[in-house]
C-alpha positions in Angstrom: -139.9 202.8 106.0 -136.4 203.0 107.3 -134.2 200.6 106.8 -133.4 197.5 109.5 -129.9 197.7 110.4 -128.9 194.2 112.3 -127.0 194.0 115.3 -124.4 191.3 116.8 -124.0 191.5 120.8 -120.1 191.0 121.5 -120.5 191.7 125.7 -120.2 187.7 126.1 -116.7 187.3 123.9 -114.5 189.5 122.0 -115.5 192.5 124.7 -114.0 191.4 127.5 -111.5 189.7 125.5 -110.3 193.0 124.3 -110.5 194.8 127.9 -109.8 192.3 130.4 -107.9 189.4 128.9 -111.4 186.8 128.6 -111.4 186.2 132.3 -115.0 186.8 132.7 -116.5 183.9 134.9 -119.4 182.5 133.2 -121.1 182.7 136.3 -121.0 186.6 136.1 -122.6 186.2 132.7 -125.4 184.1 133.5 -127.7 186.8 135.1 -127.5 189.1 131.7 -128.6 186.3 129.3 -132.2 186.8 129.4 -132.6 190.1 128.7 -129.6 189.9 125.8 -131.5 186.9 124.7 -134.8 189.3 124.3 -133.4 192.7 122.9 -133.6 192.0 119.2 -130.0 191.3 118.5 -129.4 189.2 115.1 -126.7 187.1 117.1 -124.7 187.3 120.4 -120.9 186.5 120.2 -120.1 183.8 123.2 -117.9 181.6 121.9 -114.1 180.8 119.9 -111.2 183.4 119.7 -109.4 183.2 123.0 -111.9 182.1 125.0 -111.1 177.9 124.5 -107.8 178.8 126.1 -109.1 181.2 128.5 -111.6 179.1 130.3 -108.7 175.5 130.5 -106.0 177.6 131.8 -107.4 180.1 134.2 -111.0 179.3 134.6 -111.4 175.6 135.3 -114.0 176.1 133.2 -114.9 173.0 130.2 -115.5 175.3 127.0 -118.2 173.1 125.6 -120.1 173.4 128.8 -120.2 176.7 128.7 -121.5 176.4 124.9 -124.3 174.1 125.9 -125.0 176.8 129.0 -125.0 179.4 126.6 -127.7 177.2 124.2 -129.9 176.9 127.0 -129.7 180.5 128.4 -130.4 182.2 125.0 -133.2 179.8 123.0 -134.0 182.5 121.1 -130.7 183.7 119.9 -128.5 182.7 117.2 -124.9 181.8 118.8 -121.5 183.2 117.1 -118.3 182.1 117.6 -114.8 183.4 115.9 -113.1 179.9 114.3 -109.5 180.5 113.0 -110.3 177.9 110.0 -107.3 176.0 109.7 -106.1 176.7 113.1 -109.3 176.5 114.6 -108.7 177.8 118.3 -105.2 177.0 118.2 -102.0 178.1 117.2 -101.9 175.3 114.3 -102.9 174.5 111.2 -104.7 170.7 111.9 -105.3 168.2 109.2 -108.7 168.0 107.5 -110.3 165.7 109.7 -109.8 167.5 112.9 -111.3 170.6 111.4 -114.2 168.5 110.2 -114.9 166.9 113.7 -114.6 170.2 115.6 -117.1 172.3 113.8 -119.4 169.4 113.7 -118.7 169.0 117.4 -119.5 173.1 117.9 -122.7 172.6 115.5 -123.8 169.4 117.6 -123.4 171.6 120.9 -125.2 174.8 120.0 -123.3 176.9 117.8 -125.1 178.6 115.0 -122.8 181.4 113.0 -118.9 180.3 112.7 -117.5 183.3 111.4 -114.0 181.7 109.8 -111.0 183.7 109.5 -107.3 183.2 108.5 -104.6 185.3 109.6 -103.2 185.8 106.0 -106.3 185.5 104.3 -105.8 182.8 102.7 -108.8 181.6 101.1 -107.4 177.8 100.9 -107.1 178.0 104.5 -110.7 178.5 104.8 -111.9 175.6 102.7 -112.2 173.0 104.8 -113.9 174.9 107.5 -116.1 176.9 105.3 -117.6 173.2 103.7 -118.0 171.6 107.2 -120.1 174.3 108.5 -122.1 174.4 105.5 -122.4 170.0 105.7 -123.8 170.9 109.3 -126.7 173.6 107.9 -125.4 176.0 110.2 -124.2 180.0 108.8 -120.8 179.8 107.3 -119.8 183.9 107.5 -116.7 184.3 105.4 -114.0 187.1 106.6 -111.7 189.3 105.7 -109.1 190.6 107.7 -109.0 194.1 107.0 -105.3 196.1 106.7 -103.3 198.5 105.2 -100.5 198.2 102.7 -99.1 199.2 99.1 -101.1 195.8 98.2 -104.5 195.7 100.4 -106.3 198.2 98.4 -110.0 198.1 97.9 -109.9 196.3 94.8 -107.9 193.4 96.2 -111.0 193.1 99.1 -113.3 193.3 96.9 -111.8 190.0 95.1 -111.0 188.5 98.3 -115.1 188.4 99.1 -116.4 187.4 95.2 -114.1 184.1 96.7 -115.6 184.0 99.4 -119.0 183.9 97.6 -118.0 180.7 95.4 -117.5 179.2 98.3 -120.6 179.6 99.2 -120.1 181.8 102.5 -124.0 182.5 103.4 -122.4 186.3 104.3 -118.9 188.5 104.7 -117.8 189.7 107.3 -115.0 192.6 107.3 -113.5 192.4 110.6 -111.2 195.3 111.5 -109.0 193.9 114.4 -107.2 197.6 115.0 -109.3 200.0 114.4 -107.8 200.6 110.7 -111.0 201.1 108.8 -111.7 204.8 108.5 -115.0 206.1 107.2 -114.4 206.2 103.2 -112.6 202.8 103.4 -115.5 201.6 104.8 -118.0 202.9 102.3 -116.2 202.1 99.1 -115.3 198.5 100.1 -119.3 197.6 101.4 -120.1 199.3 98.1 -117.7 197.4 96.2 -118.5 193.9 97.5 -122.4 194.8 97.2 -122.0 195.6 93.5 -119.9 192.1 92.8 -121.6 190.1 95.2 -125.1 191.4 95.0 -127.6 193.2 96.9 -128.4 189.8 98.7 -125.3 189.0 99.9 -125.4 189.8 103.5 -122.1 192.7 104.6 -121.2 192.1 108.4 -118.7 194.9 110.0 -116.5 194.4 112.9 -114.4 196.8 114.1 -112.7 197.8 117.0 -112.4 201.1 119.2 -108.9 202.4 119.4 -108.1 205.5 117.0 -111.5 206.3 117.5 -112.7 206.8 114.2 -114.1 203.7 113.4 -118.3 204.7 114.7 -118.1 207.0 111.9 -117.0 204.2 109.8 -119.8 202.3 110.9 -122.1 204.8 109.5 -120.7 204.9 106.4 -121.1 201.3 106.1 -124.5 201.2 106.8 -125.0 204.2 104.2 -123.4 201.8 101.2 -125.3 199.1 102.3 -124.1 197.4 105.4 -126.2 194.8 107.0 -125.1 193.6 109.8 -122.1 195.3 112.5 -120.8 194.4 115.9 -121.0 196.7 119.2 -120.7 195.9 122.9 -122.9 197.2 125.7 -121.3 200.5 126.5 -120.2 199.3 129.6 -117.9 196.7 128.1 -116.8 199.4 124.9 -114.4 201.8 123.5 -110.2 201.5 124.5 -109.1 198.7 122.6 -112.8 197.3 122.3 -115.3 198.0 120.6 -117.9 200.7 119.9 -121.1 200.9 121.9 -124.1 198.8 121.1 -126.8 202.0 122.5 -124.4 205.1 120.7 -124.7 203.0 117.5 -128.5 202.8 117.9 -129.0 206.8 118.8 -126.5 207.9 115.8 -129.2 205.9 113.7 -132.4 207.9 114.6 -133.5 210.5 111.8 -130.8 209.0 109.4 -133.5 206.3 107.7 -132.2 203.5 109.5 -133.2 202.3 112.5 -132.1 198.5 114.6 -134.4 196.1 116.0 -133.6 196.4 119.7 -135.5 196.5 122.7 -133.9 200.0 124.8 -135.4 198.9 127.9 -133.1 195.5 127.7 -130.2 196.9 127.0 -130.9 199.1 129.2 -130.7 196.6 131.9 -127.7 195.0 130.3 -125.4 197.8 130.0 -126.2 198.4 133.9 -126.1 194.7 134.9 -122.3 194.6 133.4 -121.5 198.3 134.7 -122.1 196.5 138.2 -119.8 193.4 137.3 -116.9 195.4 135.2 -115.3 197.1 138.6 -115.0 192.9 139.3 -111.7 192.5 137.1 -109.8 195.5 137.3 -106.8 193.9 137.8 -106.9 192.1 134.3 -107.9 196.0 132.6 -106.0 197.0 129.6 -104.0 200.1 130.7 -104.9 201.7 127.1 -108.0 202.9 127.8 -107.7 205.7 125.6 -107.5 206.4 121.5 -104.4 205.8 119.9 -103.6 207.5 116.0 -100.6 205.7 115.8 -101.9 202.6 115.3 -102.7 204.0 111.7 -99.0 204.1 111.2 -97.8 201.2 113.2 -100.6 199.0 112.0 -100.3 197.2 115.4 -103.2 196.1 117.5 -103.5 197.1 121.2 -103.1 193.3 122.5 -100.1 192.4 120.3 -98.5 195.6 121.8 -98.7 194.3 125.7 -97.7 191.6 124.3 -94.4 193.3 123.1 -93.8 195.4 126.2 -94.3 191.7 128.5 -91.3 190.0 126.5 -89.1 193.5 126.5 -89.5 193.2 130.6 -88.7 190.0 131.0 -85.2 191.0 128.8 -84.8 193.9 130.9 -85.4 196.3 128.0 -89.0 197.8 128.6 -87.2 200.9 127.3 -86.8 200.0 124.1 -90.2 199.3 123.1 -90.2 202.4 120.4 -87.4 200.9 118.9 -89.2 197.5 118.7 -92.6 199.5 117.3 -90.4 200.9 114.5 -89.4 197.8 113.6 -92.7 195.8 113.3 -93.4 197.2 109.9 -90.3 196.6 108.5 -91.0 192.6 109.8 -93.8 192.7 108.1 -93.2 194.0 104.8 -90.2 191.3 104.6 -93.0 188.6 105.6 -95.2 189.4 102.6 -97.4 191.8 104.5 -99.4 189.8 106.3 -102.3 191.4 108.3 -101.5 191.7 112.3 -104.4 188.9 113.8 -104.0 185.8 115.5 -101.7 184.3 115.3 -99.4 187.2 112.7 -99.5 189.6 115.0 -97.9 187.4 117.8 -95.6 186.3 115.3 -94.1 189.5 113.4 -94.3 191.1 117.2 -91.9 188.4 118.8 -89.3 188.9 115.4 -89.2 192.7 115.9 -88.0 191.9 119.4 -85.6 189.8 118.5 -84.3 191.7 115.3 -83.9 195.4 118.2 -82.2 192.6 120.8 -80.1 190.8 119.0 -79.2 191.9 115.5 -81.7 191.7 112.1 -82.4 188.8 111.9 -79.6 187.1 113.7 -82.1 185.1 115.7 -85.3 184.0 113.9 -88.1 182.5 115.3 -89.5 179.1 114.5 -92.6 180.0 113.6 -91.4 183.2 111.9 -89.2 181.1 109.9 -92.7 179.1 109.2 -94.5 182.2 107.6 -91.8 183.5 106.0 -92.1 179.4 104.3 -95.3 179.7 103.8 -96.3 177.0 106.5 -98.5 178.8 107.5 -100.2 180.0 104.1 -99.7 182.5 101.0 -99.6 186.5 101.7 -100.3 189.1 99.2 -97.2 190.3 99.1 -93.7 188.8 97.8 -91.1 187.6 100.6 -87.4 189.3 100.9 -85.5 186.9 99.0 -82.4 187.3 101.8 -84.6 186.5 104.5 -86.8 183.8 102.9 -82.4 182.4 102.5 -82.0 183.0 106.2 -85.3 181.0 107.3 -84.4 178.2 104.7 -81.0 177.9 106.3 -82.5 178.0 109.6 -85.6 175.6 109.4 -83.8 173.4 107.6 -86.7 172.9 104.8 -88.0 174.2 101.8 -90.4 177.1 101.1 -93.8 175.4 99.9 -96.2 177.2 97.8 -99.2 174.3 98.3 -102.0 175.5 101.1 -100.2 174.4 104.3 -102.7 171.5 105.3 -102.1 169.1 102.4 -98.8 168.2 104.0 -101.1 167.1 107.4 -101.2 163.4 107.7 -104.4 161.8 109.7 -104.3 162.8 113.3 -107.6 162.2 114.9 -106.6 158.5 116.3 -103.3 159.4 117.5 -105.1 162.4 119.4 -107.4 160.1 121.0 -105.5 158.2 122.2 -103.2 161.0 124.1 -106.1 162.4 125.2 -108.2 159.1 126.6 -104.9 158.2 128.2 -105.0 161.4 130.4 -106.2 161.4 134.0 -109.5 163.0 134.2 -110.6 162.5 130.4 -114.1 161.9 129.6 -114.0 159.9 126.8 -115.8 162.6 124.8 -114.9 164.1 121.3 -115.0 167.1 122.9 -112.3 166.3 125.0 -110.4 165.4 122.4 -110.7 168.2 120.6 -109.6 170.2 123.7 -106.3 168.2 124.0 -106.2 168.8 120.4 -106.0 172.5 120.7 -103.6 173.1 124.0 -102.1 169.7 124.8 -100.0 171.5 127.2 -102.9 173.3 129.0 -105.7 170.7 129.1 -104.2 167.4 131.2 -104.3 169.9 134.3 -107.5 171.1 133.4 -108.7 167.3 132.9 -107.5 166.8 136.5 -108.9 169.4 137.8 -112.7 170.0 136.1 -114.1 168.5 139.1 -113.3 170.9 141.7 -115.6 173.4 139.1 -115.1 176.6 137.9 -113.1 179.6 139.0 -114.4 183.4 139.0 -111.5 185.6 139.0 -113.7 188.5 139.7 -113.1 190.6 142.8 -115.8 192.4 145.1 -115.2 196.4 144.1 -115.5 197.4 147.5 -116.1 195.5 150.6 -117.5 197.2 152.8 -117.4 197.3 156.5 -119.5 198.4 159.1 -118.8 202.5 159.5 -119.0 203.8 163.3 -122.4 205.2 164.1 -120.5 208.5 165.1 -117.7 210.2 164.8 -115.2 210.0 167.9 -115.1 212.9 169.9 -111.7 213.6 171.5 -111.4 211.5 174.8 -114.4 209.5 173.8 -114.9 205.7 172.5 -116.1 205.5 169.1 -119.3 203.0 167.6 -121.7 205.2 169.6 -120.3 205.9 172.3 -119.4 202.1 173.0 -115.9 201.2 173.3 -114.7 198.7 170.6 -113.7 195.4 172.4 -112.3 193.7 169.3 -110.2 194.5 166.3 -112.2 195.7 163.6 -111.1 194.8 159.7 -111.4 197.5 157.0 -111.1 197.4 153.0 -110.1 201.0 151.6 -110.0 201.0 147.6 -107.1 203.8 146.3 -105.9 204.3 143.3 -107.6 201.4 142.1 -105.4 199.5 144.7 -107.0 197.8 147.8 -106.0 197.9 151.5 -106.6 196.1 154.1 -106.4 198.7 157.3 -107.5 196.4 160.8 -109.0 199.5 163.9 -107.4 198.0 167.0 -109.4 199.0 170.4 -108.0 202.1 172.2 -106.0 200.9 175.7 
């Protein structure tokens, strides 16, 4: 009997995430839910990573509604959402409480796998989280951010997950934010964590597109013992998302493994998001592509339009090799940290600065946090001259204790911003969403009411065409003479036009 390879659906978060900056309306994901809810997938991704602030500042949409939309829409289906453990969705590390109340909140409201991350993989970061899923009964999937350095060999992952097992993670995930994990990697580090964590340890692969390598990689996963990966619907995959969910089920057929899902449904996905995709074209990534480089630069596709936005806004678009140079150089004096939420943002914004201005001559606040260790331990030891510069700069000392235990009690103070806020419910939840973007959510508070926004666009609008075409000397529309102006939408280059046919005098 072939083997069951399990599948997690990532069409309703992380793929649109990755190729349209998570402006998908919720209403244009409604009408796919039933048959994603019936394929055979072990869970569906809907929820965390960017999506919070996504749906507050350019959706009006409430986040927990659309988790409790999401419950209803897909009984059947277990819900995953990406949680930034210490961080949770922001770009903070909250006190124990907070963390508590939020995943209790998520459990409460329908959420079923919390796959918990931190960006320097530090395991005390996860703690907290990792224990409050598990109070709640719900999966607690521990990760590990996959990279490449001197220091993140296999043997160091490998560690990382055994961990992650006394924890009492009920799986571990390897999630591959840039496309980094080629094929062998990818065997030799399932294989390692199967043979130190055991058979029954469940292995969950994510990876993303770019260098386009990584399907292979998938493969040879699943051949050391894989158990679970990620794939989007092919019309939501590859650029700087992910692979596709139906090439990862026909590279499976006469191999001894074989996936649960129903063709015919996802089928009917991939075609009900082909229709919708042509929707948000302005939002597209303009990588579309597969990049090699990022095996040098180590730099994931989002972190570098990221770079190129603050470059413009200095007038210095042009120097965005320069800056790409520079990022690993940043990082190595940070300790290596691997490039994710909210790293990436953070070496990215320093190798700006250090092309701008000088090395170092400017440092940023929350660069001078990491180098401090604010924001957790890295792997890797910190330059001594820099760690003196961010000292000097931040005014404090460099801390070696996990970053949280400095975190006095917050939750009453919160409440009490938030409840004072026009437009508040009175809810945890709307705590918790003040909590996260306290700049973002009083205008969303005020506004809820009006209800939510689809950024989508119609691909074409299509006016009605002339019955025949106009003969020299002859009125057009059939040989009727137009008595009005008529309005017309032409599409080119991606670019639309709005072209008005006045009547001929």
């Amino acid at each position: 009997m072939p083997r069951v390879i399990e599948i997690t659906e990532l069409a309703l978060r992380d793929a649109h995430q990755s190729l349209f900056a998570t402006r998908m309306s919720m209403d244009d994901m409604i009408p796919a839910c039933e048959d994603i809810d019936n394929a055979g997938y072990w869970s569906v991704e809907c929820w965390g990573g960017a999506t919070f602030d996504s749906c507050i500042r350019f959706l009006n949409e409430d986040p927990w509604e659309r988790l409790r939309m999401f419950r209803k829409l897909l009984p059947k289906s277990r819900l995953q959402m990406l949680l930034r453990g210490q961080n949770l969705l922001g770009y903070r590390h909250y006190e124990d409480g907070v963390v508590q109340r939020f995943v209790e909140k998520a459990a409460t409201n329908g959420m079923d796998v919390f796959r918990v991350f931190d960006a320097l993989n530090d395991v005390r970061n996860l703690k907290t989280s990792v224990e409050a899923v598990k109070k709640t009964g719900k999966h607690a999937q521990g990760t590990i951010c996959y990279t490449i350095s001197p220091l993140h060999t296999v043997a160091a992952f490998v560690q990382m997950a055994e961990q992650l097992q006394e924890m009492k993670c009920d799986s571990i995930c390897i999630k591959d934010m840039a496309g980094l994990l080629k094929p062998q990697p990818a065997y030799d580090l399932v294989k390692g964590i199967k043979e130190k964590c055991g058979k029954d340890m469940l292995v969950h692969v994510h990876t993303h597109a770019t260098t386009g390598v990584t399907l292979v990689s998938l493969m040879k996963a699943i051949e050391a013992g894989c158990d679970i990966v990620d794939t989007a619907i092919s019309s939501l995959s590859l650029g700087p998302g992910h692979n596709p969910t139906e090439s990862l089920v026909e590279m499976l057929e006469g191999t001894g493994y074989e996936t649960r899902l129903d063709k015919a449904r996802v089928l009917r996905v991939n075609q009900y998001f082909t229709n919708i995709r042509p929707r948000y074209r302005e939002f597209f990534s303009e990588f579309t592509g597969v990049d090699t480089e990022i095996f040098k630069s180590q730099i994931p596709g989002g972190m570098i339009s990221n770079m190129e936005s603050q470059l413009k806004g200095q007038g210095a678009a042009d120097r965005l090799q320069e800056v790409l140079l520079e990022v690993p150089n940043v990082r190595k004096d940070a300790g290596y940290p691997p490039l994710v939420t909210p790293s990436s943002q953070i070496v990215g914004s320093q190798a700006v600065f250090n092309v701008l201005m000088g090395k170092y001559k400017v440092m940023t606040g929350e660069f001078a946090d990491l180098m401090l260790g604010y924001y957790g331990s890295t792997l890797g030891e910190k330059n001594p001259e820099v760690l003196k510069k961010a000292e000097a700069q931040a005014k404090k000392p460099a801390i070696t204790c996990r970053p949280a235990d400095l975190l006095k009690p917050e939750w009453e103070q919160l409440s009490t911003a938030a409840h004072a806020l026009e437009g508040n419910n009175g809810s945890d939840e709307d705590v918790l969403t003040y909590a996260m973007f306290p700049q973002v959510a009083p205008k969303f508070f005020k506004t809820r009411a009006e209800g939510r926004k689809n950024l989508g666009k119609d691909p074409v609008k299509k006016a009605a065409e002339p019955k025949a075409a106009k003969a020299a000397g002859a009125p057009a529309n059939g040989g009727q003479a137009l008595e009005a102006t008529v309005n017309y939408v032409i599409t080119l280059n991606g670019k639309e036009h709005r072209v008005s046919v006045a009547p001929e005098k």
